[in-house]
N, CA, C and O atoms as a GROMACS GRO file, in nm:
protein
  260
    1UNK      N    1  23.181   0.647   3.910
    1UNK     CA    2  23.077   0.630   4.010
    1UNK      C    3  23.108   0.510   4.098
    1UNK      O    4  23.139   0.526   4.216
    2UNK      N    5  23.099   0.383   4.040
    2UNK     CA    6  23.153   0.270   4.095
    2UNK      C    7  23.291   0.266   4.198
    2UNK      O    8  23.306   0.181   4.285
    3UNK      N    9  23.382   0.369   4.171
    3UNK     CA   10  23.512   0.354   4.199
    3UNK      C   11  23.486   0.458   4.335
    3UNK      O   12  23.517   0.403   4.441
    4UNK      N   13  23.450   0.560   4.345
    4UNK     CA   14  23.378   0.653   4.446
    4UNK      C   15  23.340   0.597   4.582
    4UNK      O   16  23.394   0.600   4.692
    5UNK      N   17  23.155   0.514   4.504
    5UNK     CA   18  23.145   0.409   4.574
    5UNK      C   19  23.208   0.310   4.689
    5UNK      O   20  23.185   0.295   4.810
    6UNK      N   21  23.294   0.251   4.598
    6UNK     CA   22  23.325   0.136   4.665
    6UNK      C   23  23.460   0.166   4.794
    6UNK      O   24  23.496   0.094   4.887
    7UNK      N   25  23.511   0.307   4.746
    7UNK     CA   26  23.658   0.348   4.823
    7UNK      C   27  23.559   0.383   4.932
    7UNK      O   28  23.595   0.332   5.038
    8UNK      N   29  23.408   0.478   4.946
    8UNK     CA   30  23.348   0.542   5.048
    8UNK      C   31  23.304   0.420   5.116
    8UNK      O   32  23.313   0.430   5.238
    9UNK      N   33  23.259   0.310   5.075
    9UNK     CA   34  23.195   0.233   5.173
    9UNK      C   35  23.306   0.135   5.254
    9UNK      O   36  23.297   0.085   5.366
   10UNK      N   37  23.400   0.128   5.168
   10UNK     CA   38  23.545   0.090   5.210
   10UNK      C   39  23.589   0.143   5.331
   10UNK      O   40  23.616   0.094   5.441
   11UNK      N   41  23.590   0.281   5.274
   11UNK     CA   42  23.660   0.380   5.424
   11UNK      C   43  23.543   0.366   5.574
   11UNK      O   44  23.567   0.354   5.694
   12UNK      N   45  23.427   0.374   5.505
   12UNK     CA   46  23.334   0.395   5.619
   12UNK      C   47  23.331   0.256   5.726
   12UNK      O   48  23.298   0.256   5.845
   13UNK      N   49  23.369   0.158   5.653
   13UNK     CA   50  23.429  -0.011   5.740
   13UNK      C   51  23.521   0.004   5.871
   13UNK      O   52  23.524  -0.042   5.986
   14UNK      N   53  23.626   0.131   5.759
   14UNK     CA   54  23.766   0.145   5.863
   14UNK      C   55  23.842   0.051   5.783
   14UNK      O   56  23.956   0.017   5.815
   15UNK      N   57  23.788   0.014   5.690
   15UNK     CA   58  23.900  -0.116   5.608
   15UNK      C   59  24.066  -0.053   5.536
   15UNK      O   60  24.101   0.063   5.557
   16UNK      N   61  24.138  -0.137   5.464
   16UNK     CA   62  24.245  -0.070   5.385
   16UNK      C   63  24.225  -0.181   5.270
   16UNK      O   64  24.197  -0.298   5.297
   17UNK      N   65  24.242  -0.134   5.148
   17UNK     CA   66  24.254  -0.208   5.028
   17UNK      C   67  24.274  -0.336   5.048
   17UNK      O   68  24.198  -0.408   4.982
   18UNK      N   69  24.357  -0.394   5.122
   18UNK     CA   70  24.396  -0.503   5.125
   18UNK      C   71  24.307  -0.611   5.224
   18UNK      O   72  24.307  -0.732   5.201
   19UNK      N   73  24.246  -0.561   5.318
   19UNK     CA   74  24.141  -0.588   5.442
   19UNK      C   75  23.976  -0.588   5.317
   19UNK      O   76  23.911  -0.688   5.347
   20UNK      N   77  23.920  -0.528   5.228
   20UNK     CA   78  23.878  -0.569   5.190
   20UNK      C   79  23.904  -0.634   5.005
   20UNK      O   80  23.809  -0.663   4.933
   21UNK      N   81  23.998  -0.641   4.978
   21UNK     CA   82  24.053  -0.765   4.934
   21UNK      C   83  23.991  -0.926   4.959
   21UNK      O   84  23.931  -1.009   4.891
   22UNK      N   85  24.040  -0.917   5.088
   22UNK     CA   86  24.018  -1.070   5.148
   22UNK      C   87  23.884  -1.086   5.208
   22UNK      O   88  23.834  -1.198   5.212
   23UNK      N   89  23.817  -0.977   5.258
   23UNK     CA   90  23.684  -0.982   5.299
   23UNK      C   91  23.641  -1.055   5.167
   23UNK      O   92  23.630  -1.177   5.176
   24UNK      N   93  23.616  -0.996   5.045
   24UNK     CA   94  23.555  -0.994   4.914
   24UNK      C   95  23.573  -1.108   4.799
   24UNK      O   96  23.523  -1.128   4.688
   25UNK      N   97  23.689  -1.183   4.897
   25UNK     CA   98  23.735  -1.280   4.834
   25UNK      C   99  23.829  -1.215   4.653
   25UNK      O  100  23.829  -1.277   4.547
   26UNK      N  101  23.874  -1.122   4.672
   26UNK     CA  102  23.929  -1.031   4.533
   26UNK      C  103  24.072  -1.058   4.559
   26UNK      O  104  24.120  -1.106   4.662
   27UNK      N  105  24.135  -1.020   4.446
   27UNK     CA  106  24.277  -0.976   4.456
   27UNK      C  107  24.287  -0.824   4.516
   27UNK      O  108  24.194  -0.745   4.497
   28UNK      N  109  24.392  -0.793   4.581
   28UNK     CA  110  24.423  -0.688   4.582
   28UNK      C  111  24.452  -0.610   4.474
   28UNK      O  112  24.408  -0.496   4.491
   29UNK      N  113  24.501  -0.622   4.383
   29UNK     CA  114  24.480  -0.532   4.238
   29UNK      C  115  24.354  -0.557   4.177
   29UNK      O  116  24.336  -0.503   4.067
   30UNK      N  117  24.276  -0.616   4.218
   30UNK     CA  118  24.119  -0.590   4.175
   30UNK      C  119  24.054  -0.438   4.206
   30UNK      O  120  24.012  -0.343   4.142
   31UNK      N  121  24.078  -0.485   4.380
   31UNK     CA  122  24.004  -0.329   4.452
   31UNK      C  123  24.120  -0.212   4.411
   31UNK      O  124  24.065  -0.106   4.441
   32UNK      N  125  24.239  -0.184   4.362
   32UNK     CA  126  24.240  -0.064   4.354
   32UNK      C  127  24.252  -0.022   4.234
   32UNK      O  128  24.264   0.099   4.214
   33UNK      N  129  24.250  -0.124   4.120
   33UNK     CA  130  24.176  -0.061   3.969
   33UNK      C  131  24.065  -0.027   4.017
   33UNK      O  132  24.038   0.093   4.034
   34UNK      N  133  23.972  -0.132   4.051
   34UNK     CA  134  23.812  -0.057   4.063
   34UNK      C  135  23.834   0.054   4.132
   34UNK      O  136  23.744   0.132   4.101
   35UNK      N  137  23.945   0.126   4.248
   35UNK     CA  138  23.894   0.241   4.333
   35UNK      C  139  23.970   0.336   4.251
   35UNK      O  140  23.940   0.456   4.258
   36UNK      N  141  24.065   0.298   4.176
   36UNK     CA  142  24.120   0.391   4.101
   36UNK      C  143  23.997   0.435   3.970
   36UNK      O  144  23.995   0.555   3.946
   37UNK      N  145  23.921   0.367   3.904
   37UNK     CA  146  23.805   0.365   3.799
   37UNK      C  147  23.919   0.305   3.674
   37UNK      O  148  23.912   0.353   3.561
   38UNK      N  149  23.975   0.246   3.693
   38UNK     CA  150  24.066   0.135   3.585
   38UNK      C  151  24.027   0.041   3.587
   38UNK      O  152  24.086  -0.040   3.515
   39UNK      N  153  23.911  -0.009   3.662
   39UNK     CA  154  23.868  -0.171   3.619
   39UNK      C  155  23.724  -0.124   3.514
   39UNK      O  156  23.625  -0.185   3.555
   40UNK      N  157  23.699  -0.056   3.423
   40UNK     CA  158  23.632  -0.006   3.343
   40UNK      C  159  23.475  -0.131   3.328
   40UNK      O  160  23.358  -0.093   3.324
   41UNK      N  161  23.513  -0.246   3.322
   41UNK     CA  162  23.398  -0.377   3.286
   41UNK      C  163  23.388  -0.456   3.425
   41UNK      O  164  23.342  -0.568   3.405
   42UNK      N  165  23.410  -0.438   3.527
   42UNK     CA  166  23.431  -0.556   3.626
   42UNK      C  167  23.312  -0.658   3.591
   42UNK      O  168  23.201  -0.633   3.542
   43UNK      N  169  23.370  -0.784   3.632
   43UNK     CA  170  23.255  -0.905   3.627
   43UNK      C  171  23.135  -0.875   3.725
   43UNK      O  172  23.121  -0.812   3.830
   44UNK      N  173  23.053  -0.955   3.639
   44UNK     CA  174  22.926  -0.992   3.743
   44UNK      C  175  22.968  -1.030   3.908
   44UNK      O  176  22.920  -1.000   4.017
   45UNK      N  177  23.052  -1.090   3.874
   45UNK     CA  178  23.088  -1.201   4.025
   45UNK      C  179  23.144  -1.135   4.103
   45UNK      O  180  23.131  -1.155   4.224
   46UNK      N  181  23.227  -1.031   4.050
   46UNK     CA  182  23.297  -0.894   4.134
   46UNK      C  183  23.229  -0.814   4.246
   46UNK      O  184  23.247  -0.805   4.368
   47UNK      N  185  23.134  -0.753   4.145
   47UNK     CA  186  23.015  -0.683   4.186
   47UNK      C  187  22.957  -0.721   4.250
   47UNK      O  188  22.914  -0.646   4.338
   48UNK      N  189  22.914  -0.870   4.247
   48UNK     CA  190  22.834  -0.956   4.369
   48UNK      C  191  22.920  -0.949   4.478
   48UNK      O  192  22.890  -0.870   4.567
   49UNK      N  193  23.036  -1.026   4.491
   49UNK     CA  194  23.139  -1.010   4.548
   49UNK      C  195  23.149  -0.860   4.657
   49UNK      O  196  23.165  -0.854   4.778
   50UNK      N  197  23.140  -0.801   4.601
   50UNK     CA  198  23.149  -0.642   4.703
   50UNK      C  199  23.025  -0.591   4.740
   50UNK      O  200  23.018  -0.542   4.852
   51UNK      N  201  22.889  -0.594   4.643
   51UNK     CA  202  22.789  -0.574   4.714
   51UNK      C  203  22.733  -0.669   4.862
   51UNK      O  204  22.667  -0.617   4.953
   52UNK      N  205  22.781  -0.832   4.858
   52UNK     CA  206  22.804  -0.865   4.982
   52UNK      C  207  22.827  -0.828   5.080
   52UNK      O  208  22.765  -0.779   5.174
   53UNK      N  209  22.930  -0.854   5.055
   53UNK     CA  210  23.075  -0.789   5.154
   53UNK      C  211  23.036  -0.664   5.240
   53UNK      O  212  23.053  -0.669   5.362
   54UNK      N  213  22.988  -0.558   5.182
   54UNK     CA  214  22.884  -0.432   5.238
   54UNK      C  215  22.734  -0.440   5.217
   54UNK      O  216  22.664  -0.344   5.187
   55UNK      N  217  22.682  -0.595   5.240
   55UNK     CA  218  22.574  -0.598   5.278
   55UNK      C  219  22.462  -0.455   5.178
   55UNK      O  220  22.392  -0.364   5.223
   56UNK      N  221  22.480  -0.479   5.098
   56UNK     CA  222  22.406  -0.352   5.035
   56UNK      C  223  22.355  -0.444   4.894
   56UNK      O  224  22.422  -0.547   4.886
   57UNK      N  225  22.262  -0.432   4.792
   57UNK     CA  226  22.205  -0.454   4.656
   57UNK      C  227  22.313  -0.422   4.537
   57UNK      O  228  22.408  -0.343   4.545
   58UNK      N  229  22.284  -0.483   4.448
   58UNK     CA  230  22.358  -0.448   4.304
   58UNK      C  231  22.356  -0.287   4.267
   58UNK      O  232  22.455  -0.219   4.239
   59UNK      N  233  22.238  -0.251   4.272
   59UNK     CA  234  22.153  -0.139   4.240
   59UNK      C  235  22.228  -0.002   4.360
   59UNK      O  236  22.260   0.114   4.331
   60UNK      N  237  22.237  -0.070   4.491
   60UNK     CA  238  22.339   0.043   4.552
   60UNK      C  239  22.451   0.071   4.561
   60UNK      O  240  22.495   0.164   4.630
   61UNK      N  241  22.534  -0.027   4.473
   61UNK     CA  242  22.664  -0.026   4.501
   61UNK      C  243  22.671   0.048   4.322
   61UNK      O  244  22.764   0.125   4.296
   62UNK      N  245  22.582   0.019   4.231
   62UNK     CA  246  22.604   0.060   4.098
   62UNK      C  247  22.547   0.232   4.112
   62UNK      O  248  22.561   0.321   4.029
   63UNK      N  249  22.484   0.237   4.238
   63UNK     CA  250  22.435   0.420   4.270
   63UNK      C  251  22.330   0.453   4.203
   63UNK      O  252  22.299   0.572   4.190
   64UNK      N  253  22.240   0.330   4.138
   64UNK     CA  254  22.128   0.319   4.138
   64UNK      C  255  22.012   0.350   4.266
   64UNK      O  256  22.055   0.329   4.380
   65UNK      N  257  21.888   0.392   4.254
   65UNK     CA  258  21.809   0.425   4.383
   65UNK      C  259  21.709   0.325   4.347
   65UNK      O  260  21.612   0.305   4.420
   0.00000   0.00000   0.00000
């Protein structure tokens, strides 16, 4: 779900893995375990980290309503 997520709101930027990388303050092998669904636990700070970044809640980026 998470990994779905984060590639769709990614694409919908116009971004590339690496463009939000640095937006998000992440590594680049952060965002594409998470878009691959290989980052299985990401941190709290991650998650904050990207729900920022796309201006969106914990709760929408986790695909919570």
């Amino acid at each position: 779900m998470l990994a779905k997520k984060v590639k769709a709101l990614r694409k919908k930027k116009g971004w590339s893995q690496q463009k939000l990388a640095q937006e998000a303050g992440l590594s680049f092998n952060a965002i594409t375990k998470i878009e691959q669904g290989k980052a299985l636990h990401p941190t709290l700070k991650t998650l904050i980290k990207l729900s920022d970044v796309f201006n969106i809640t914990l709760d929408e980026l986790a695909g919570r309503k």
